[in-house]
C-alpha positions in Angstrom: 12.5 -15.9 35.1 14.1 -18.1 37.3 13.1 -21.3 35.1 14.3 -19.8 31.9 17.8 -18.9 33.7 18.2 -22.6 34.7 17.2 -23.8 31.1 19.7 -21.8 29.6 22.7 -22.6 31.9 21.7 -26.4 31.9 21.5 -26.0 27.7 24.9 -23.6 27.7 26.3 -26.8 30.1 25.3 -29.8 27.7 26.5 -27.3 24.6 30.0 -27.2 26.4 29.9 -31.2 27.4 29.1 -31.9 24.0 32.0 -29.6 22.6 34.4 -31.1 24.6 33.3 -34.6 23.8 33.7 -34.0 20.5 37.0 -31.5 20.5 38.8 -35.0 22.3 37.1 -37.3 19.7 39.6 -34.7 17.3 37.1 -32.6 15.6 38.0 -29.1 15.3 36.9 -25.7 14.3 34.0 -24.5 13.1 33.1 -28.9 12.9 33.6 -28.8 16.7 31.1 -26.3 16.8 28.5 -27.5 14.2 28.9 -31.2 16.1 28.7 -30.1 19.3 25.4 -28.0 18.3 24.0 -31.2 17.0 24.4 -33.1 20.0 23.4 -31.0 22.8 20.1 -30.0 20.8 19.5 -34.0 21.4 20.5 -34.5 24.1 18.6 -31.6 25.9 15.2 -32.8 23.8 15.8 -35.6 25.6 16.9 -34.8 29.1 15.8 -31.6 29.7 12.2 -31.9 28.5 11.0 -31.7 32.7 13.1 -28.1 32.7 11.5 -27.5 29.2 7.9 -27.7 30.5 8.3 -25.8 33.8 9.8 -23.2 31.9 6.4 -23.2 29.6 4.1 -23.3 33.0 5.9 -20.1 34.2 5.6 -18.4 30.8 1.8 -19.2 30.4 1.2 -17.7 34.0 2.9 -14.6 33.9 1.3 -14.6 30.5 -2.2 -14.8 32.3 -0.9 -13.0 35.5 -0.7 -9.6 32.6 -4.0 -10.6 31.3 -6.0 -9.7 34.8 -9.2 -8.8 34.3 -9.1 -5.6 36.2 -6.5 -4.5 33.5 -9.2 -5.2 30.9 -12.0 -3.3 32.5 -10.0 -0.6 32.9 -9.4 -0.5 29.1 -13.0 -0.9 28.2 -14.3 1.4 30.8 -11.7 4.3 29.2 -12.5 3.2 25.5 -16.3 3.7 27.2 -16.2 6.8 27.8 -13.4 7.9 24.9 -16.3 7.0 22.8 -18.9 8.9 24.4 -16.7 12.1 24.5 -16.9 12.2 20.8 -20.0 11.4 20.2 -20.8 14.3 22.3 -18.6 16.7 20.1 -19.4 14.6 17.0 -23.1 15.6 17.6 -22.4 19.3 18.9 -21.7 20.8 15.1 -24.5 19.4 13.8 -26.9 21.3 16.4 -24.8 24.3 15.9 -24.7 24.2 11.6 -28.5 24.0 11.9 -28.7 27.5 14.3 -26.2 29.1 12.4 -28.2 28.7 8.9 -31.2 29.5 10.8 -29.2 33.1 11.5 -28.5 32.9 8.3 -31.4 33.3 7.1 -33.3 35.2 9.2 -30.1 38.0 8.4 -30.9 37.7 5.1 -34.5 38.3 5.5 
C-alpha cells in the first residue's frame, strides 16, 4: 500500500509541475489541463518507471501472500466433503423408493 501511495503523490506532483509549466508558458483552461496531462504521463514513463516496478513487486506478493496454500486446502477439503454429503442424500432416496415399492406391493398382494 505504501508503494502505491508514493506513486500516486510523486504522479499527482509531476501532474501539478507540469500544469504550472504550462499555465506560465500561457495556456489556459481546460488546454492547461489536457497539456499538462500529456506531459506528466511522459515524464513519469520516464522517471518514475523504478516507483512503477516496486509498486508491481508489492502487488504480485500480496497477490501470492492471498493465494497461501493453506487457504486452498481448506477450500478443497470443504468442497471434499460438501460433495460427499450429497452423495450420501443423493443415494438415500434411491434405497428408500426401492423399499417403499417393495411395501407397495407386498400391500397390494
Amino acid at each position: 500500500m505504501r508503494s502505491w501511495l508514493t506513486y500516486t503523490a510523486a504522479r499527482l506532483g509531476l501532474f501539478a509541475a507540469a500544469f504550472g509549466i504550462v499555465y506560465l508558458f500561457g495556456a489556459r483552461s481546460w488546454i492547461a489541463l489536457v497539456l499538462a496531462w500529456l506531459i506528466s504521463g511522459l515524464a513519469s514513463y520516464v522517471l518514475l518507471s523504478k516507483l512503477r516496478d516496486r509498486m508491481s513487486a508489492a502487488t504480485v506478493e500480496r497477490l501470492d501472500r492471498r493465494r497461501s496454500p493453506g487457504v486452498g486446502e481448506r477450500l478443497s477439503s470443504g468442497a471434499a466433503r460438501e460433495d460427499g454429503a450429497e452423495g450420501e442424500t443423493g443415494a438415500a432416496p434411491a434405497e428408500g423408493g426401492g423399499e417403499g415399492q417393495a411395501r407397495a406391493s407386498a400391500g397390494d398382494a
